[in-house]
N, C-alpha and C positions, 0 to 999 in steps of 0.2 A: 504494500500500500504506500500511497505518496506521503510522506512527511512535510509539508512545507515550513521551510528556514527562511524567517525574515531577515537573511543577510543583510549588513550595510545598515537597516532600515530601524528605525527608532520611532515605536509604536507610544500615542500619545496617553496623558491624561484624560482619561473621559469621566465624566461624570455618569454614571448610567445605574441609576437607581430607581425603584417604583416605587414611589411612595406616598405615606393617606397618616389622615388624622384622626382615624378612626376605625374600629374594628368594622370586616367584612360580614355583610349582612346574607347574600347572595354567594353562590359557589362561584362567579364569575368576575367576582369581588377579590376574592382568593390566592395566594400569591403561588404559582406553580416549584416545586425542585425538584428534581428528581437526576438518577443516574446510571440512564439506561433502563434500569431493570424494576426498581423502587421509584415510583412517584406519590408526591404529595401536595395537596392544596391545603395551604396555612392559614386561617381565617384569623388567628388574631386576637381571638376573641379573650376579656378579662378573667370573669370568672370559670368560664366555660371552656378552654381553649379547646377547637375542632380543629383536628388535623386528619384529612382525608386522604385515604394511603389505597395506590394502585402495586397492582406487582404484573409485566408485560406479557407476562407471557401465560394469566389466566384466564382464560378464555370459556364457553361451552360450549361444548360439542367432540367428537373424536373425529377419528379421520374419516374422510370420504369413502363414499361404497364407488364400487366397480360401476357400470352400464347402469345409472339410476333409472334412465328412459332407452327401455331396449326399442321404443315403436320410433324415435326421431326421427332417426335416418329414413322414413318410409313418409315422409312429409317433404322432406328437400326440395324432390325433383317436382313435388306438385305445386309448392313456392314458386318454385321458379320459372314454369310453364303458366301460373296467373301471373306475374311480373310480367312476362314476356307478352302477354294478350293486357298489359294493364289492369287487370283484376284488384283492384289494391286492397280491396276489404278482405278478397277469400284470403290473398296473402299472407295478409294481419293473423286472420283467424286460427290459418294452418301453423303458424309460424308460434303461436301460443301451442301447439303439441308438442315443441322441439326444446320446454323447460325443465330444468328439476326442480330439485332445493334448495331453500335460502340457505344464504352464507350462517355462520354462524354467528357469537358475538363478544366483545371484548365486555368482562367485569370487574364492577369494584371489589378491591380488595375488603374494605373496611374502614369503619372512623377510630380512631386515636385518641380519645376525650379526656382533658384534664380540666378536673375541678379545684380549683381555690376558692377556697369561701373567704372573703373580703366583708362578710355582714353588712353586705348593699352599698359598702361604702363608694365615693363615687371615683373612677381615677382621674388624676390629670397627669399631664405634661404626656399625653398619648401621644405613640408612633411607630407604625410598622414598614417596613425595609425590604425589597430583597435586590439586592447587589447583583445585577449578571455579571457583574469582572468576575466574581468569587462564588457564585450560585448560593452565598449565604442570606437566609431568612431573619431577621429581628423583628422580635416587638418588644417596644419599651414604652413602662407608664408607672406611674408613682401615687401610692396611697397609704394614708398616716404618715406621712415622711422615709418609707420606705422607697427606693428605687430597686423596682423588678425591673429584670432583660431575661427573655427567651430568646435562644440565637440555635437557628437547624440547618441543617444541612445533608442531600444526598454524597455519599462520598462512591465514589467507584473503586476508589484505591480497599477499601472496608468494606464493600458490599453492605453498607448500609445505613440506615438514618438516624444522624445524632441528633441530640435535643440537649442543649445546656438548659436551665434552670437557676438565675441567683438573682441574689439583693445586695444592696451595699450597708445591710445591717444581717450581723450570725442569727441563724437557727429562725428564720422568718418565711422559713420557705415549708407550710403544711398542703399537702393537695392530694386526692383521690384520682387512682389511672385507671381508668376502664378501655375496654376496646367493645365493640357491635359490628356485625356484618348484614349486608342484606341478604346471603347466599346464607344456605343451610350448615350451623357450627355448633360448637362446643369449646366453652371457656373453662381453662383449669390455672389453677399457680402453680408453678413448678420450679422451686430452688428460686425464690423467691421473685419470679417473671410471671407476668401473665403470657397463657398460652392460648390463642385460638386457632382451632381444625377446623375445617371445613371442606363442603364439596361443591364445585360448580355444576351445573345446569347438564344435565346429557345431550339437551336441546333449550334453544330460545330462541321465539320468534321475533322477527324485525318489530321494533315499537310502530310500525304504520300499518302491521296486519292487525287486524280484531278481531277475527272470524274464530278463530278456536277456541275454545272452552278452556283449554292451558295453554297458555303460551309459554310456559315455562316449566318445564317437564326436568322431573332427575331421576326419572327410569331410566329402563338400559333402552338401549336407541341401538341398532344395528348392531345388537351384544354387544356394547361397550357402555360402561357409567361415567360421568363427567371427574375430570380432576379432582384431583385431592390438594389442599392448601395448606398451609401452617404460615402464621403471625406471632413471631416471637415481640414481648416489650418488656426491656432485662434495666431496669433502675439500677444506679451506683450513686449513693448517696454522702456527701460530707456534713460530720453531725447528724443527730435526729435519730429517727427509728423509722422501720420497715417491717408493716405487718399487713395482714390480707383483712379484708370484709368480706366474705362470701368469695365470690369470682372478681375483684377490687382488689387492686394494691393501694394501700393507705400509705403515706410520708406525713412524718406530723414532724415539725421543728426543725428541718437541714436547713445549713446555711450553702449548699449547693446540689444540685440533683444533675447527673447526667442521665438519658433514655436511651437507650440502643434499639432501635427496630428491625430488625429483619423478617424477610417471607420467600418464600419460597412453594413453586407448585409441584407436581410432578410429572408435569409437559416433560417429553421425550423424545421429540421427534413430531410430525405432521405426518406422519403413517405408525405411529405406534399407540393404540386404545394406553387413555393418563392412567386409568385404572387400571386393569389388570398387569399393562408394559410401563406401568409408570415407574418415575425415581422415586427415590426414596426421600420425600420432600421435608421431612422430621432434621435428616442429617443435612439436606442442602442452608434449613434456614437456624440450624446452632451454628453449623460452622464457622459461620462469621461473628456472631456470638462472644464464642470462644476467644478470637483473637480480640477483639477488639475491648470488652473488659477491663484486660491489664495497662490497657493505652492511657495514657494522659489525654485530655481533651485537645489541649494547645498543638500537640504532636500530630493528633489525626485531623484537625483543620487545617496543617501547616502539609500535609499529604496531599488534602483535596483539593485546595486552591491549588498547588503545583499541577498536580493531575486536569484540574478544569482549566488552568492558563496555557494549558501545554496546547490545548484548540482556541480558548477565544482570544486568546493576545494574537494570536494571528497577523487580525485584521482589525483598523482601526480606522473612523471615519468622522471627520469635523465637516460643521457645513455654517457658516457665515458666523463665525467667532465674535461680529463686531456687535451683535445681535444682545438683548435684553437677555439674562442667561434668569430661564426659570424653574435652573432644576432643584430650586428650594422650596416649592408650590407641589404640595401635595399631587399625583401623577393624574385623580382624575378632576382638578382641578386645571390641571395645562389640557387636559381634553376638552373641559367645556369652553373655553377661552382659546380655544382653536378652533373651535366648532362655529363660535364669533368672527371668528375672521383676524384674532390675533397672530402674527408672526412667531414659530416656536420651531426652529432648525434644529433645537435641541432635542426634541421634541422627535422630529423624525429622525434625526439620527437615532436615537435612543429604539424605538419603531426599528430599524435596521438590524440591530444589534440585538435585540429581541427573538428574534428569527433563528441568527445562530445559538446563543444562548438557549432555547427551544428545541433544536437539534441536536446539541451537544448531551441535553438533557434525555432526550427519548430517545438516541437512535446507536445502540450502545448493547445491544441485547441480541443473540444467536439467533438468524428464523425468526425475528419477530422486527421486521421493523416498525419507524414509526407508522401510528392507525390513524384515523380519521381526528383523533382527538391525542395524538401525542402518546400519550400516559397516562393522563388523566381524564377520568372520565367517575360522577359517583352514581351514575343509576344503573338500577337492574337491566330493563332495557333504553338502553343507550340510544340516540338521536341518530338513526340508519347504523344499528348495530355497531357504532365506532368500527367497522369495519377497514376493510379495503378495498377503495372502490378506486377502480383501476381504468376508467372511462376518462377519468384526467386527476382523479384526489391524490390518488396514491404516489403519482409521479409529479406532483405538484409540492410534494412534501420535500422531496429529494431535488429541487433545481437549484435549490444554492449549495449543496452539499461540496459540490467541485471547483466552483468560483468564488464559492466564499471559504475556501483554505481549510474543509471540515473532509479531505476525502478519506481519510482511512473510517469515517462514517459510514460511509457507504454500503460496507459488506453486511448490514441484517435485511438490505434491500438486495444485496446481492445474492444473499443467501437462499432470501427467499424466491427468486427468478427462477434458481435451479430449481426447488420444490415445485414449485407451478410446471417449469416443463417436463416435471416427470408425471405429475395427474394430469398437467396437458394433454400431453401425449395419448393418452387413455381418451380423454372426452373427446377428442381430435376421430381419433379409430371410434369407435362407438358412435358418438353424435352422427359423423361426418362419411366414417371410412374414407379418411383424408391419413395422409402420411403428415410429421409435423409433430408439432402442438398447439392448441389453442387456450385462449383465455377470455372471458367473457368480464362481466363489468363489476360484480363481487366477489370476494375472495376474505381468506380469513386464514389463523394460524395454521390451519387445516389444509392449506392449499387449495381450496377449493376453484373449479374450474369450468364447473359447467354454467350454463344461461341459468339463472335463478328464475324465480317466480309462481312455486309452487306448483311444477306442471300444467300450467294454463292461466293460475288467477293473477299472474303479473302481464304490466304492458308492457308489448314487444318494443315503445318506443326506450324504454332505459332496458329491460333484463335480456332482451336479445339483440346482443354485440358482439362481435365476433374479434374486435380489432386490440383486445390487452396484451398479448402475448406479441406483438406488432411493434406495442406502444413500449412497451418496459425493453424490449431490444435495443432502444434507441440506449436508455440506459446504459447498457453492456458498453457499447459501442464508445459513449462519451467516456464516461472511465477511462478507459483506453487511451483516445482523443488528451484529455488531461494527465493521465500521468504518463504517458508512450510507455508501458508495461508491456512489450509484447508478449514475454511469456503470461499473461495475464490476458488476454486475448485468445491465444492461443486455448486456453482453457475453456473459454466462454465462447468460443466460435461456434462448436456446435450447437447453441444454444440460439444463438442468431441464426443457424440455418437452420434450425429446425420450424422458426417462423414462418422464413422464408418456405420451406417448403410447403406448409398449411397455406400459406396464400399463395402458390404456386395452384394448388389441387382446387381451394377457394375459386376461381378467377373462372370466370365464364366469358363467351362471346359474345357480343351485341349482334342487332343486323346490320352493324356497320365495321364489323371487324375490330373492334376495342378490347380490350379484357377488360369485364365490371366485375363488380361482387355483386350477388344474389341470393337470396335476401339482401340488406342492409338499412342501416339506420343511422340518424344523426341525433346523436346523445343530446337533448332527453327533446328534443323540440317534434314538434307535428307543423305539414305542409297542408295547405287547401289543392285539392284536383274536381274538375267538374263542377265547376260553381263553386259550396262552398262545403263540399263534400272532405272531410278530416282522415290525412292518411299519414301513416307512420315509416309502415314496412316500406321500400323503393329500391329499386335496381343505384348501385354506385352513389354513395352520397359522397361530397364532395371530401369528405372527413378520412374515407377507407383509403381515396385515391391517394388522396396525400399521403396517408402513414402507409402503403403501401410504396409508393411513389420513395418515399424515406428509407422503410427498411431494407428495399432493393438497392438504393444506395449502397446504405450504412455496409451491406452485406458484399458486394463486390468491392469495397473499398479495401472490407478487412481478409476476404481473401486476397488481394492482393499483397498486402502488409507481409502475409500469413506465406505467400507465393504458394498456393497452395487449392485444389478445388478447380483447376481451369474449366473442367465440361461444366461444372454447375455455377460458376459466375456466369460460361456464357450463355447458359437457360436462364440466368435471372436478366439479362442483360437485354436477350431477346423480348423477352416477358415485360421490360422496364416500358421498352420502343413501343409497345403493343396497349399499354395503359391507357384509358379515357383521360382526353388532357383536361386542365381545366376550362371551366367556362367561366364565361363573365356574361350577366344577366342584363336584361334590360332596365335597371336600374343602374349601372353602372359596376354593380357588385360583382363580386365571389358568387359564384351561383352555390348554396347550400346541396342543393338537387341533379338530379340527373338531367328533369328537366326543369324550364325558370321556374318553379314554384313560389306560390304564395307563401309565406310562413304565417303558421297561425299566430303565434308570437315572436309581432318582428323583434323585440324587445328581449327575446329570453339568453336568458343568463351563461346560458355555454355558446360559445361559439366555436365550434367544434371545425367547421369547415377551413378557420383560419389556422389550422397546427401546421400547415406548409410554411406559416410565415413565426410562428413558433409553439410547440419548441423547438421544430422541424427549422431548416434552413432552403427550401426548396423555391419561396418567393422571398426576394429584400430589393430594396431601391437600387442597390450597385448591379443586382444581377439581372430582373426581372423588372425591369420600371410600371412594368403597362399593367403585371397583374400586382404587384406594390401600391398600384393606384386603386384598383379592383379591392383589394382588402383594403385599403382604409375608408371606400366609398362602403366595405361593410361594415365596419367597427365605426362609422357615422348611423347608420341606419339602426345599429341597434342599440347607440346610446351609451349614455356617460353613469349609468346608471346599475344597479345588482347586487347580489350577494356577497358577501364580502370579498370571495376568494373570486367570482366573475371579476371583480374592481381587480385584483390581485393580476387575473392573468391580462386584463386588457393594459394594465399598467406595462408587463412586459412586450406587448402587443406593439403599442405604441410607441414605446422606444427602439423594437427592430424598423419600424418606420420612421425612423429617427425626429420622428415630433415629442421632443423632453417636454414641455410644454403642454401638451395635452395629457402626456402618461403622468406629468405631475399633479393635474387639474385631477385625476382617478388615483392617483397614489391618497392625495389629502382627501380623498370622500374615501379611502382605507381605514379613517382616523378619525371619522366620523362616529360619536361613543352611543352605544348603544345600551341600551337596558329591557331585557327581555318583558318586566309588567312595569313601565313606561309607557300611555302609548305618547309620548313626546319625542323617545329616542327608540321605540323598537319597530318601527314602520322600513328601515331600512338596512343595509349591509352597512359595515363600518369594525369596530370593534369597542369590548367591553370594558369596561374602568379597568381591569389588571392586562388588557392591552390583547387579551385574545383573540384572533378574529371570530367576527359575529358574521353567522351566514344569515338572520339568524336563525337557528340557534349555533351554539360552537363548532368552529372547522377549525382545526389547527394550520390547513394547509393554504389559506391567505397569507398567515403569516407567516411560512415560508417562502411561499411564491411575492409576497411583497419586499423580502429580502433581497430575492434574487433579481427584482425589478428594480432596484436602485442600484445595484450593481453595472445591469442592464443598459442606465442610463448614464454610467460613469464610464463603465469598457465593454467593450464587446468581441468577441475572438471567435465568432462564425468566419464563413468566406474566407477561413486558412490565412486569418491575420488578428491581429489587435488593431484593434480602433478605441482610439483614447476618447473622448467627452463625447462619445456619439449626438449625445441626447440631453445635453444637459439644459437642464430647466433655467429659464431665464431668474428666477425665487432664488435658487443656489448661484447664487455673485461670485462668491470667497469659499473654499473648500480644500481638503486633503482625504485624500484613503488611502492608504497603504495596507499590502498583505492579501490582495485579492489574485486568484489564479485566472488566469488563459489558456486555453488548449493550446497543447505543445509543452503542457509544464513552464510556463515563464509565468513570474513572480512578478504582481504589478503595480506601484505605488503612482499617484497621479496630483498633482498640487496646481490648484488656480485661481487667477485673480482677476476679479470684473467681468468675469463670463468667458475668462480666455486663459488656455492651460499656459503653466508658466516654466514648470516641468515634471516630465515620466522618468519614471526609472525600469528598466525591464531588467529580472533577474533570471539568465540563462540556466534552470536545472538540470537540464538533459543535454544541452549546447542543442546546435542545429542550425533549419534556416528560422529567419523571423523576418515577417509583413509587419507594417508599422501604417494605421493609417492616422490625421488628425482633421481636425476641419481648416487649421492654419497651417503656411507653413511652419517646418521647424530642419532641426540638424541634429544628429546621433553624435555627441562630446565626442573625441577622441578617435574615431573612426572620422572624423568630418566625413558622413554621410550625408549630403543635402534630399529634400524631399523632391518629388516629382508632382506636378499639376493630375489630376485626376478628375474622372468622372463626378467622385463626389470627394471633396475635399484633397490632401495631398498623400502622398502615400511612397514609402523608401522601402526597399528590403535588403539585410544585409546576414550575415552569417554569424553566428553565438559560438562563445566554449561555455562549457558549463561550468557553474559557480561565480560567473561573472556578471556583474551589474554592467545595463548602456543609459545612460543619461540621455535622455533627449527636450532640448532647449529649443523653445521659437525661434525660426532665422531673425539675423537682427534687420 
């Protein structure tokens, strides 16, 4: 995996803290930690302190059955002969035979409850914290002239969550520990810890189904029972006493408390039943227990921070320093005073850095990466199962992982790709009797891989997709792209053609000689045909062509790399020539459709037909001018407007169009604070007082994709170059980042002033060639490389060693 070294490069002071003058009322209020594997949301609270604890990898449900729908495959060919007669309803109808089972779902661990009895008294001098330099949590507040601080933290280096507890007066610290789950458990003390067991769900259905009489079942489900859990909470107290109430640990008079928590499930694998092939999840969650114990507090926060800085020191981003600095205003106080139309650069930076902080935090864990909500999630059923939904969530999560300096993150999305293409593989044969693998639009611990929708009661417009295992290749491929790992390629190659060959077998002919797909759909939207007749199912939406159009790329690119596969580059190569090109509609648009359709909602929230312009690189202004214009005449049409993570991707949208400017005008409607029972602030996408995005309700992956958007608009290293301030917003005057990557592995810091860069630095890690483009001219220090006039902007290319920094200065 790539390590990125900020060589040369002197990473700034930031301020970057969340902070409130008041305990969380709301779970969305909450301040997120977690370390990879253990998450928790800290509310803060006085007397009651809630700390709501996830652990990643417990899920319910076991592994996938074999042929769920042995009849699928006898619907295909009848799909595809009413598409071809335009039948679009039998289509539809036939096309609902061709589902299984819903995904499974992510659940909560549990709550953490400390009580302090305070006898009402009221506190002051309140305040809660949490630091993403350090991923450390505080709340501090002072009552009878006592000052309490709680200060938590997930640690990765410990496998587990600390909790100080003190006052600045001895033996003032008395308070009761309980834990509660909402899954099915049993609490005991054990060697003076409280302990809870539990088991997860055999099954749970999506929170939007309500037709079944349980939707939450802990029988055995395809002879397998759900997970087993264990919550360890082991107190180390200075002064005072340690005795139990019932299933309660009591501290009456320490003048300091340390908590250790850990958990642990007995996940094994995504084909191995938790239950009967499960770990032994008792010894997973002492283990860390055990160590960590004898540790001094001081010593295991002086690990973690080292451990957490080792990813977010990275990268670091100032943006108009001259600016009112308001990061001593409570956090969702700079939201509402943003939302007015106050200037707060601080504010979105903070927003930026968020993102990775977020990802360092959940994406840390074997086969599980981050889900729909990170790690944190506290209900039984979760807002679309916290799933993975792989239609655009799942790979929305991971687009700053490689640009923003987090890529040895990567691998529990890695990890999990292989797992998909091996049940792929299975639904691919069965569904299909296609060679390959495929992947449909949910997915879970499990791998699951087939079209959900309960064998018919889902609509074909979102649970029959054919294009995930298309989309997450793209994945494979960039990895590669940023750290030129060829033996790392080489691994994953199969995996990329095994796409490829599902959409090889996929690909039908029109009567014009094209290859479409047939069936197909554009996630999640419906077209008008015949008036104003509602149709779903459609021959080639404009979405498959491109990611298809993509992975036949990606896939002869990396044979090539590979020199390897000559006959089957040139079947994709023929098959590339053979593709339905795009069209441009009578609107001036992207045509969404095969043909110009209406859209029922010109306005909805995915724009799925523009992934050629990203994450894809198939259209951009230097290569493609005429269809460049075509997408932004569509990203006009459908408005400046969505759910949080729609704002999220059109922000990146817009800055491959290199309009900063407009992707800034949908970045700050990112920032726009929302509150679920509001209706002042919950009518809209935006995010929530602790900065999560709000779709709404919680999507974690705006705030990724709004990471990787600011990024977006500062560099950009498609078109097999760096492009310095592609897009920068006319708002950001004055700015630096340092510690952001480019494919190719080059290390990129960017400094400027009045709207105009002043100097890059590119850090050579691999050496090679390097494209340099800027919108001014400039010159490479020491090589005196002068720039060239270009199509858009000016543009040098010159040759790297590795380990070496190149300066690049405005011509004078």
């Amino acid at each position: 995996m790539l390590i990125a070294v900020i060589t040369g490069f002197s990473c700034y002071a930031q301020n970057l803290k969340l902070q409130y003058d008041k305990p969380a009322v709301e779970w969305t209020e909450a301040l997120p930690i977690g370390n990879g594997t253990l998450g928790a949301m800290v509310f803060g609270r006085v007397d009651s302190e809630l700390i709501q604890l996830n652990e990643a990898t417990l899920w319910s449900g076991g592994p996938v059955q074999k042929n769920v729908n042995p009849d699928a495959f006898k619907n295909l060919a009848q799909i595809r002969e009413a598409l071809t007669n335009e039948d679009f309803e039998k289509a539809y109808n036939l096309t609902k035979n061709m589902q299984g089972a819903y995904s499974e779902s992510f659940m909560p661990l549990g709550d953490l409850i400390l009580n302090q009895n305070f006898n009402g008294q009221k506190a002051d001098s309140y305040n809660r914290s949490l630091d993403i330099e350090t991923g450390l949590a505080v709340t501090n507040f002072k009552i009878d002239s006592v000052n309490y601080k709680r200060e938590i933290f997930a640690s990765a280096p410990a496998q587990c969550i600390v909790i100080k507890l003190s006052a600045d007066q001895l033996k003032k610290l008395s308070l009761t520990i309980d834990a509660s789950s909402l899954l099915r458990n049993q609490k005991t003390i054990q060697n003076q810890a409280l302990v809870l067991n539990g088991k997860a769900p055999s099954h749970s259905d999506p929170n939007y189904i309500d037709y079944n009489k349980e939707p939450v079942i802990y029988d055995d489900v395809a002879g397998c029972r759900g997970m087993r859990f264990e919550l360890i909470i082991k107190p180390i107290i200075k002064d005072g006493e340690v005795s139990s109430d019932g299933n309660k640990l009591v501290i009456k008079n320490a003048s300091e408390v340390l908590l250790f928590v850990s958990a642990a499930t007995s996940f094994n694998g995504f084909d191995k039943c938790p239950d009967s092939q499960g770990k032994d999840e008792h010894k997973l969650a002492e283990s860390p227990i055990k160590k960590v114990v004898a540790k001094k507090y001081d010593s295991l926060l002086k690990e973690h921070i080292a451990d957490f800085q080792h990813f977010f020191n990275r990268v670091s981003l100032q943006l108009n320093q001259k600016e009112t600095n308001k990061s001593n205003l409570p956090t969702d106080t700079r939201l509402e005073q943003y939302a007015k139309g106050e200037k707060d650069a601080g504010l979105e930076a903070l927003f930026f850095q968020y993102g990775r902080y977020l990802l360092i935090s959940s994406s840390r864990t074997h086969n599980t990466p981050a889900n729909l909500q990170g790690i944190w999630n506290n209900k039984l059923r979760a807002p679309w199962s916290s799933n993975y939904t792989t239609n655009i969530n799942l790979q929305m999560n991971y687009w700053p992982v490689e640009s923003g300096s987090l890529s040895e993150l990567f691998f529990p999305l890695d990890e999990f790709i292989k797992n998909v293409s091996v049940t792929g593989a299975e639904t691919a044969k069965s569904y299909y009797h296609a060679n390959g693998w495929v992947l449909h639009h949910n997915s879970d611990i499990w791998a699951t891989t087939n079209p959900v929708g309960d064998f018919g009661k889902g609509d074909p417009m979102w649970a029959n997709w054919y294009m995930g295992a298309n989309w997450l290749s793209r994945h494979l491929w960039e990895h590669y792209q940023y750290t030129g790992d060829v033996a790392y390629l080489k691994k994953v190659y199969p995996i990329i053609k095994g796409a490829a060959e599902f959409s090889l077998d996929w690909l039908q002919k029109d009567k014009n000689g094209y290859l479409v797909t047939m069936p197909s759909t554009s996630p999640e939207n419906k077209y008008f045909y015949d008036g104003k007749k509602g149709g779903v199912v459609t021959t080639a939406s404009t979405m498959d062509i491109g990611i298809i159009k993509d992975l036949f790329e990606n896939t002869i690119e990396a044979s090539k790399v590979l020199n390897t596969d000559l006959e089957f580059r040139q079947t994709v190569s023929q098959a590339a020539d053979k593709l339905l090109p795009f069209q441009i509609g009578s609107k001036g648009q992207l045509q969404e459709w095969y043909k110009d359709f209406e859209d029922e909602d010109p306005h909805h929230r995915h724009t799925s037909h523009l992934y050629a312009l990203h994450p894809a690189n198939l259209i951009s202004p230097l290569k493609t001018p005429e269809l460049a214009e075509a997408a932004k005449k569509t990203l006009e049409l459908r408005g400046d407007d969505g759910t949080g993570w729609s704002l999220a991707w059109k922000v990146n949208m817009w800055a491959r169009l290199l309009d900063g400017n407009h992707a800034y005008k949908l970045f700050k409607n990112q920032l726009r604070l929302t509150k679920d029972n509001d209706p002042k602030y919950s009518r809209h996408g935006g995010c929530y007082p602790n900065l999560f995005d709000a779709h709404p309700p919680f999507q974690i992956d705006g705030n990724f994709a709004g990471t990787a958007g600011v990024i977006e608009l500062l560099m950009q290293s498609q078109n097999k170059e760096i492009h310095l301030l592609p897009a920068l917003p006319d708002a950001w005057t004055d700015g630096e980042i340092k510690g952001i990557t480019a494919k190719g592995n080059f290390t990129v810091a960017i400094k400027w002033e009045g709207g105009k860069m002043t100097q890059g630095t590119i850090l050579s890690n691999n050496g090679g060639k390097c494209s340099v483009r800027a919108e001014t001219p400039f010159v490479i220090e020491k090589l005196n490389i002068k720039s060239e006039k270009s199509s858009i902007g000016y543009s040098a290319v010159f040759e790297t060693k590795k380990g070496i920094s190149y300066i690049i200065v405005p011509s004078k």
